[in-house]
C-alpha positions in Angstrom: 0.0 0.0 0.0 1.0 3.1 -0.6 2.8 5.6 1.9 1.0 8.7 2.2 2.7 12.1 3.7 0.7 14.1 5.7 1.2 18.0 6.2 -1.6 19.2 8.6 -3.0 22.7 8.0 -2.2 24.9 10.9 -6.1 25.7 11.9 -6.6 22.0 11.5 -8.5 21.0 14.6 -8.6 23.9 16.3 -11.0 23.8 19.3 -12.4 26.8 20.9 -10.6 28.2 23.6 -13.6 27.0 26.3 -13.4 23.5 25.3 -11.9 21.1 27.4 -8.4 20.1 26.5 -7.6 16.9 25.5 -5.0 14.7 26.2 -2.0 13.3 24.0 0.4 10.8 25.0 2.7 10.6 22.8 7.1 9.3 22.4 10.3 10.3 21.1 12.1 7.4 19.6 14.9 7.0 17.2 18.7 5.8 17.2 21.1 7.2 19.7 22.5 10.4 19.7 19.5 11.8 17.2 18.7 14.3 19.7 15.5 13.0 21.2 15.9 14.6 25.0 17.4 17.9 23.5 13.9 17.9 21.1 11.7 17.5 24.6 14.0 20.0 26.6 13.3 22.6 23.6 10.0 22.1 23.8 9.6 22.7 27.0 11.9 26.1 27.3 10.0 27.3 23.8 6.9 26.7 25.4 7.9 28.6 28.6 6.8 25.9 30.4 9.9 25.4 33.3 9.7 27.3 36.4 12.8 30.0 37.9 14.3 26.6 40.2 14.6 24.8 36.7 15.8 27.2 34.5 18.6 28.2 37.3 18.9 24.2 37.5 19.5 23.8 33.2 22.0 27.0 33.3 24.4 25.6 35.9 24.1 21.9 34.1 25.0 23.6 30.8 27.7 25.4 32.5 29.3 22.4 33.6 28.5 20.7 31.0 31.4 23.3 29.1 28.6 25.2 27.0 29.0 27.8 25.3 28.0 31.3 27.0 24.1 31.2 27.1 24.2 28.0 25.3 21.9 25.8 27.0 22.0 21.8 27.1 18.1 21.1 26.9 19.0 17.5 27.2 19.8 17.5 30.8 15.8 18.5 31.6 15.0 14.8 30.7 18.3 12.8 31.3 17.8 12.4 34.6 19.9 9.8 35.7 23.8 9.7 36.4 24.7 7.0 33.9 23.1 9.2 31.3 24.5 12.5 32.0 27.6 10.7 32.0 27.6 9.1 28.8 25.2 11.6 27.1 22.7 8.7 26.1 19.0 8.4 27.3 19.1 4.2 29.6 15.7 4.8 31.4 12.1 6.0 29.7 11.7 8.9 30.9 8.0 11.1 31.4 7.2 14.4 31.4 4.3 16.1 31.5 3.1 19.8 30.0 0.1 21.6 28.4 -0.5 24.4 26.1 -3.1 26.6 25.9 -5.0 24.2 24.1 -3.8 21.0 24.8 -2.3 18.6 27.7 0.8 16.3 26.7 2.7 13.3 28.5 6.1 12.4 26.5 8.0 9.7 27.0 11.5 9.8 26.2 12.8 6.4 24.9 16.4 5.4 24.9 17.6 4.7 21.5 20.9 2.6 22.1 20.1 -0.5 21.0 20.9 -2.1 24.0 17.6 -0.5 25.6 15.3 -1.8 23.0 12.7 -3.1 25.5 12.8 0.4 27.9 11.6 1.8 24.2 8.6 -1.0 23.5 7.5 0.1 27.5 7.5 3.8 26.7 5.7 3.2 23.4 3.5 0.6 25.4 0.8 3.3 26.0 1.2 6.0 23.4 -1.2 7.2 20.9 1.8 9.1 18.5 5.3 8.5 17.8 7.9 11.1 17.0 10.7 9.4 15.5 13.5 11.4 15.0 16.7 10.7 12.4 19.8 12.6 12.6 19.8 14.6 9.4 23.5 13.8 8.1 23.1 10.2 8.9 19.8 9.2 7.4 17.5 6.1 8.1 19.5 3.9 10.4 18.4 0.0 11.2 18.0 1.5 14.9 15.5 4.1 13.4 13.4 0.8 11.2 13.2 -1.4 14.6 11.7 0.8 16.6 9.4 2.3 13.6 8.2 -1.4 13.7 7.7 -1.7 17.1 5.6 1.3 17.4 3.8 -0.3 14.1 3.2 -3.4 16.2 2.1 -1.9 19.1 -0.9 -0.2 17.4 0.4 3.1 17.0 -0.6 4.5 13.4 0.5 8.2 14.0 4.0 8.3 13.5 6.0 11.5 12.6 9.4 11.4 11.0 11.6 14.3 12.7 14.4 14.7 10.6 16.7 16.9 13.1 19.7 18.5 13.1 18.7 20.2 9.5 21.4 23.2 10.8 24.3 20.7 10.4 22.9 20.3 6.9 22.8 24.2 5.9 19.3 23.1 6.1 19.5 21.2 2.5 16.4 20.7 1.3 17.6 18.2 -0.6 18.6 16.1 2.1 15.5 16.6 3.7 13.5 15.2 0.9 16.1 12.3 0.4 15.8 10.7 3.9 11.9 11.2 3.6 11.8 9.0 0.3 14.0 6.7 1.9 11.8 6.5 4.7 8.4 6.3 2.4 10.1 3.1 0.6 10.6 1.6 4.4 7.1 2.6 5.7 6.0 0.9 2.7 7.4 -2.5 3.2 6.8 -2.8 7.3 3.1 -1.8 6.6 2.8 2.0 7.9 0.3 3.5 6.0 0.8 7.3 6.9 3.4 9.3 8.8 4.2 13.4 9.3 7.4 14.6 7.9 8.6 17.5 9.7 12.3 19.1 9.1 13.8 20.5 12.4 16.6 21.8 14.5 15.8 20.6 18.3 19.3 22.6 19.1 18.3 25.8 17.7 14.6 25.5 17.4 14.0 25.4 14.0 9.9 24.0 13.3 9.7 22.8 16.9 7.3 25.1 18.3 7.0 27.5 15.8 7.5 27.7 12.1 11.3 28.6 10.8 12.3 31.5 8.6 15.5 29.6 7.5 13.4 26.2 6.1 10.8 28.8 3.9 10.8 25.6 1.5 8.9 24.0 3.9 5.2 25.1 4.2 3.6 22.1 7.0 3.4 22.9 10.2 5.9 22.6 13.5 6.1 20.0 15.8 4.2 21.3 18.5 1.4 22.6 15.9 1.2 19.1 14.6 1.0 17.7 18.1 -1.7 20.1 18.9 -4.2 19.6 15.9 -3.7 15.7 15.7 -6.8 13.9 16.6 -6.5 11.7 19.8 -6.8 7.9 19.9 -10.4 7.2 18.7 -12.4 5.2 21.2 -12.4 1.3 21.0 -14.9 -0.3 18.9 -14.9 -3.2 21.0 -18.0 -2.4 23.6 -18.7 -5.6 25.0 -18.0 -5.2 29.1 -14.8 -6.8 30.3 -13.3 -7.1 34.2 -10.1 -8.5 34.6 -10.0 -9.6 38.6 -7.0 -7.5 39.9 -7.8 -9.1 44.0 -10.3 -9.9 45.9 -10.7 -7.4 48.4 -11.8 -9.0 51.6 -12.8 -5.6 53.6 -14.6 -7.4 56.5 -16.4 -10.2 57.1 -19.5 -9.4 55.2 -17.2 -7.3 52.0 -15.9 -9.4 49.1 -15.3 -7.5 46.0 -13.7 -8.2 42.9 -11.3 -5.1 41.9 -9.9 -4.2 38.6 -9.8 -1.9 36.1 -12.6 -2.2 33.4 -11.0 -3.1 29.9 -13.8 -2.6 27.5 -17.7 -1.8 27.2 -20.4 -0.6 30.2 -22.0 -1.9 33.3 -24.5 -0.9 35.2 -25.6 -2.1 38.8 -27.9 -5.4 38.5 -26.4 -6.2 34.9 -26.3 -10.5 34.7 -22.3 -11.0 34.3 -20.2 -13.8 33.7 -16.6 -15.2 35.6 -14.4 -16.8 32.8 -12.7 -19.2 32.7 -15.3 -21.2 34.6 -18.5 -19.8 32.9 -20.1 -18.9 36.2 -23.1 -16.5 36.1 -24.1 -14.1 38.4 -25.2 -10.5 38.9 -23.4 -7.1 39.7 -25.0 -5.8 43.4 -22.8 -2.9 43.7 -19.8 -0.8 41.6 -18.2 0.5 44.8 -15.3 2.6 44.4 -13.2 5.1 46.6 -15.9 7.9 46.0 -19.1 5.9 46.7 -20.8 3.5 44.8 -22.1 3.9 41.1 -24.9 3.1 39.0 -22.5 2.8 35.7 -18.7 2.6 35.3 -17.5 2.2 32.0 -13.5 1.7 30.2 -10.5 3.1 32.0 -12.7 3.2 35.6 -11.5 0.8 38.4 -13.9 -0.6 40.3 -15.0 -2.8 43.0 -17.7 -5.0 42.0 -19.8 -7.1 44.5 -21.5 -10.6 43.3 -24.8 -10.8 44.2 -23.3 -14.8 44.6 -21.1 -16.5 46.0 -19.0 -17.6 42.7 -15.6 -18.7 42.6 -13.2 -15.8 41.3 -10.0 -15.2 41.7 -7.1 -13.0 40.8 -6.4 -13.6 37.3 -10.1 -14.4 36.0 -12.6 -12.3 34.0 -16.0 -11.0 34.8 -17.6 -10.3 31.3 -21.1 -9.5 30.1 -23.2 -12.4 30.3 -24.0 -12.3 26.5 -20.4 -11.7 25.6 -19.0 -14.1 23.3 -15.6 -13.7 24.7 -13.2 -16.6 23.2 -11.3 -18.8 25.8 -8.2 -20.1 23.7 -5.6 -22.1 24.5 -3.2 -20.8 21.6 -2.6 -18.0 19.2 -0.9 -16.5 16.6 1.7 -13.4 18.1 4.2 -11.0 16.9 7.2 -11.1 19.3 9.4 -8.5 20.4 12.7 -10.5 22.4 14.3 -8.6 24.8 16.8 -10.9 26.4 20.5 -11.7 25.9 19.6 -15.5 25.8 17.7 -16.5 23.0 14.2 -17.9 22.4 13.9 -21.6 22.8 11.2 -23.6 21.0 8.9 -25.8 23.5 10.6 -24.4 26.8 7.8 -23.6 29.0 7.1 -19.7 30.2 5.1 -17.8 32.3 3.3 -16.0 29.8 1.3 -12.7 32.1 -1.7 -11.3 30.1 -3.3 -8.3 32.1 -4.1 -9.6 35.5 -3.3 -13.7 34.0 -0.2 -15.3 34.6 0.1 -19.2 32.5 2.5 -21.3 31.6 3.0 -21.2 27.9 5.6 -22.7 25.2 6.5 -21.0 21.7 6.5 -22.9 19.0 6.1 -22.3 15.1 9.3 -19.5 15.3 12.4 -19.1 14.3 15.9 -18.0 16.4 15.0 -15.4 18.0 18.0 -12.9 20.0 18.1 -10.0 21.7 15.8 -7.5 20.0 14.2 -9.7 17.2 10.9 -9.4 16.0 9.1 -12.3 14.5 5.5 -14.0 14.5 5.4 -17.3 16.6 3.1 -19.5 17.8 2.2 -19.3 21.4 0.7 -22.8 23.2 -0.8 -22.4 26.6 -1.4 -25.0 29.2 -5.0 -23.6 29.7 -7.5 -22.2 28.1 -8.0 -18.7 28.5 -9.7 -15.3 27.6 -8.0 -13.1 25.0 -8.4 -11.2 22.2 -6.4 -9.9 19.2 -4.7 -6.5 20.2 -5.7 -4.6 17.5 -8.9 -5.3 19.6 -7.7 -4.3 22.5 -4.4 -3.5 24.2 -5.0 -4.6 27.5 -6.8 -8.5 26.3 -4.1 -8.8 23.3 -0.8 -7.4 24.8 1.2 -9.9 27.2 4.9 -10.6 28.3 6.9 -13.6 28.6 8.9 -14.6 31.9 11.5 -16.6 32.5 10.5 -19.2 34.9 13.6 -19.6 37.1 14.7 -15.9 37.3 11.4 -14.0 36.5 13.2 -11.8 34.3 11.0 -10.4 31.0 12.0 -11.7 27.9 9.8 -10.4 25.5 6.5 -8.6 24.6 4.3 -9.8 22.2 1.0 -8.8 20.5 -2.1 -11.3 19.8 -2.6 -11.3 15.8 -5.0 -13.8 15.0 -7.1 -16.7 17.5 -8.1 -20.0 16.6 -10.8 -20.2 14.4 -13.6 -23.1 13.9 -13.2 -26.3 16.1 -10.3 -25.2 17.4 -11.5 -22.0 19.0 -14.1 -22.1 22.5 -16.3 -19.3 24.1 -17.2 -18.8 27.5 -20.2 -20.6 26.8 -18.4 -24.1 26.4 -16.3 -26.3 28.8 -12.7 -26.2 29.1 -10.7 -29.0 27.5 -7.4 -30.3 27.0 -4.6 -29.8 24.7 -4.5 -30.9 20.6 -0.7 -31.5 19.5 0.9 -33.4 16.6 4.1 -34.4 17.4 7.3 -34.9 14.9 10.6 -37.0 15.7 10.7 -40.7 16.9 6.9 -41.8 17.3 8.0 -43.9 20.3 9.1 -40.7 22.6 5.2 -39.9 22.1 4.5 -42.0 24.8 7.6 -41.0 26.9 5.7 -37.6 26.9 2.8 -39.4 28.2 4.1 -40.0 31.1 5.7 -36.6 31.8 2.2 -35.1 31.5 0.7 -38.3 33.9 3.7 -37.3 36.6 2.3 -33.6 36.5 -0.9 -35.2 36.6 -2.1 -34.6 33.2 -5.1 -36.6 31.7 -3.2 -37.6 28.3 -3.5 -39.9 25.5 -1.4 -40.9 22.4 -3.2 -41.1 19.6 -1.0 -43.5 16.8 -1.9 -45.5 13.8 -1.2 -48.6 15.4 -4.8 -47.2 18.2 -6.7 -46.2 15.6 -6.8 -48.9 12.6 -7.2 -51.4 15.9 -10.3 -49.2 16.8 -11.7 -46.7 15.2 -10.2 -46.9 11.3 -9.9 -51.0 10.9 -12.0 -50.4 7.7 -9.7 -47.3 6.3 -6.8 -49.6 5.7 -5.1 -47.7 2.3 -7.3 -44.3 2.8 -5.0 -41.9 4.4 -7.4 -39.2 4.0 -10.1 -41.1 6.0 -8.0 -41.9 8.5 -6.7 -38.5 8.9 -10.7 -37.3 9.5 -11.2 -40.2 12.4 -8.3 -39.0 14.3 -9.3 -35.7 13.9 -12.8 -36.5 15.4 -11.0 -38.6 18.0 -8.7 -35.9 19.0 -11.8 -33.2 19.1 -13.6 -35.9 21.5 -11.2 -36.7 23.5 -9.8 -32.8 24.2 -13.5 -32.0 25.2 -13.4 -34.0 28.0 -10.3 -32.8 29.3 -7.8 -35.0 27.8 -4.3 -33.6 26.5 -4.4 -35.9 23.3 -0.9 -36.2 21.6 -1.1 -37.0 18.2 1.8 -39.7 17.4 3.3 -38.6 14.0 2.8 -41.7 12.0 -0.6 -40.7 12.1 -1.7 -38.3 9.1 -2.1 -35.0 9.7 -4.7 -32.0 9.5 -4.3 -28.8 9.7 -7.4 -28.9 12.6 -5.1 -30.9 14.8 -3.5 -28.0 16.9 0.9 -27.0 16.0 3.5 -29.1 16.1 6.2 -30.0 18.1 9.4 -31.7 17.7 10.2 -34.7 20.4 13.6 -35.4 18.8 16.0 -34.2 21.6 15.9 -35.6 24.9 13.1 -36.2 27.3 14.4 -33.6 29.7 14.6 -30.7 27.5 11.1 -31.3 27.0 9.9 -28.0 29.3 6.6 -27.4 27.0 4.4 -30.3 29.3 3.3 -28.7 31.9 
């Protein structure tokens, strides 16, 4: 598709000056050294937004610093820590907040060594806009690509592309429209449909907060205009009411509520809910919260709710609409963002945490995956649970992986597509077991057998030899027959609970859950839980 440039008009948006102000949470992100802290610090000594203590506080630092005489280092208003100062590089994300007269801003300020890849994927974690900024005599860097990904994958779609540092260019016009084609032909491959370019000089203020004299070829707006007329995130389509159980607050003897922050839709006291994963119904008696107790709450709000039954909930479950058709899966599709030294491994069981949910999960269907790769897997969980795709929602389709021994996070990943078909549940349906094929020796099927039966596991190896005894004695010479029995069989079996584990002499379809490989050794087999 085709990459479209955006200029915005500079009465674009405008609101009148009694309407509330809106909100825009937006990030600077980019390779190191392209100036991102300097661009926030001139922002916010252009906007005359710093009081006396921090102005006298940026003076001295730019003195010591070894500025020149009423040079100032805007940097130093963001990098707050030591290590940064030190080396002149943003480590941590760091936030600051300001407003205009017509609108109120949080910015995060994202490291861009690539060593800090994952503090940039937090810091873009809840942003509506990214500012990605590319150091005018350098150009598009692999640095500035990853992260224009990341911010891709994480669902934001208004990206601006900040060439900087357009002083140390004689402010070329032809470099400016070089990197911008460079970056069109990128934004074209990964997928981004529109971004703002915006020529700038964070050092000397060129088209941050107000138009320059010295870029007259230019004729879109500045930074802050842009940031100012941009439309905010719109509101989610998805309206169906969602709960994910935070605690249980046990406030007395007669109190038990079931706290979280609301994800999606409305409720209303007396509304008929639902607790996934167990399918549970009841009714909402009370939305109690700090202020007193409510008649609606709707997304954003935390709340209190108390059952009008006794129902088992817990930490980690979901109370949903009771008409919801919320899915309860026990795999998906992902893109993967890694953000460890140690790589991925294939089958090795993980905590995966998804909102208030923490499960055990496995990866399988992806290749090597190091230290800031991105790549679409395949994510097998040992339960089934509620999700959806993030596109959907961020808080139901956005989920890290933690490493069991050390719970250190190792990546971030995004829901793309759930099962469909026989594959996929709904609240409305009993949890089951597992589907998986298995490749390697077909005798280590068993061996896997009785891992899951020592975890106590309900399991059962499903192999040509079972079947043409059983179930397929007539099918003898009709692989495609034979394949549709054990596909029943499998379906059957996993309702009931049963983990079936599909031997891989047995012919496959593509209904019969991934596949995994048993041909290294029994103990590396970390994926049965």
């Amino acid at each position: 598709m085709a990459t479209a440039l955006r200029a915005a008009a500079p009465d674009e948006g405008k609101r009148s000056p009694g309407a509330d102000k809106t909100l825009l949470r937006f990030i600077t992100c980019g390779s190191v050294d392209d100036g991102k802290s300097t661009l926030i610090g001139r922002l916010l000594y252009d906007s005359k937004l710093l009081l006396d203590d921090q102005l006298a506080a940026l003076e001295a630092e730019s003195r010591r610093a070894g500025r020149a005489e009423g040079a100032l280092d805007f940097a130093s208003l963001v990098d707050g820590l030591a290590a940064e100062r030190e080396q002149g590089i943003t480590i941590d994300v760091a936030y600051r907040f300001f407003e205009t007269d017509r609108r109120k801003f949080v910015v995060a300020d994202t490291p861009g060594h690539e060593q800090y890849t994952r503090n940039m994927a937090t810091g873009a974690s809840t942003a509506e806009l990214a500012v990605i900024l590319v150091d005018a005599r350098k150009g598009i860097l692999p640095q500035t690509k990853r992260h224009s990904r990341i911010v891709h994958l994480l669902g934001i779609r208004r990206i601006v592309l900040a060439v900087n540092k357009m002083d140390l260019v004689s402010y070329d016009q032809a470099r400016f429209d070089a990197i911008v084609a460079d970056y069109a032909a990128f934004a074209a491959e990964a997928g981004i449909e529109d971004f703002t370019a915006i020529p700038m000089s964070g050092l000397a203020g060129d088209n941050v907060t107000r138009r320059s004299q010295r870029m007259d070829w230019y004729r879109g707006p500045s930074l802050l205009e842009h940031l100012e007329d941009v439309p905010g995130e719109p509101p989610a389509a998805d309206d169906v009411f969602r709960l994910p159980v935070q605690w249980v607050n046990r406030w007395g003897q007669d109190f038990r509520g079931y706290a979280g922050t609301i994800a999606s839709g409305t409720l209303r006291a007396a509304d008929p809910v639902r607790i996934l994963p167990s399918g549970a119904r009841t009714r909402v008696e009370r939305i109690v919260t700090f202020d007193g107790d409510l008649a609606e709450a709707a997304a954003g709000q935390p709340v209190t709710l108390l059952l009008a039954d006794q129902v088992d909930c817990a930490r980690g479950d979901m109370i949903v609409a009771d008409d919801s058709a919320t899915p309860l899966v026990e795999q998906f599709e992902a893109d993967l963002i890694w953000m460890a030294h140690e790589p991925l491994v294939p089958g090795r069981s993980y905590w995966l945490k998804l909102g208030t949910l923490t499960v055990a999960a496995s990866v399988a269907h992806a290749g090597p995956l190091g230290l800031n790769d991105i790549a679409r897997a395949t994510i097998l969980l040992d339960r089934p649970v509620p999700a959806l795709p993030y596109r959907r929602s961020r808080r139901l389709g956005g989920f890290i992986l933690i490493d069991r021994a050390t719970n250190a996070t190792l990546a971030a990943g995004m829901v793309t597509r759930l099962p469909e078909g026989d594959t996929a549940r709904t609240a409305n349906e009993r949890s089951g077991g597992r589907i998986i094929r298995l490749s390697g020796d077909a005798a280590r099927a068993r061996q896997a057998r009785e891992r899951l039966r020592a975890r106590g596991r309900m399991s059962f190896v499903l192999d040509r030899a079972s079947l043409l005894a059983d179930l397929a004695s007539d099918t003898v010479g009709d692989e495609s027959e034979l394949a549709r029995r054990a596909a029943a069989a499998a379906r059957l079996l996993s309702r009931a609970g049963v983990t079936v584990l599909i031997a891989p002499d047995v012919p496959a379809a593509d209904a019969l859950g991934p596949e995994l490989d048993l041909s290294d050794p029994p103990e590396s087999w970390d994926w049965i839980i």
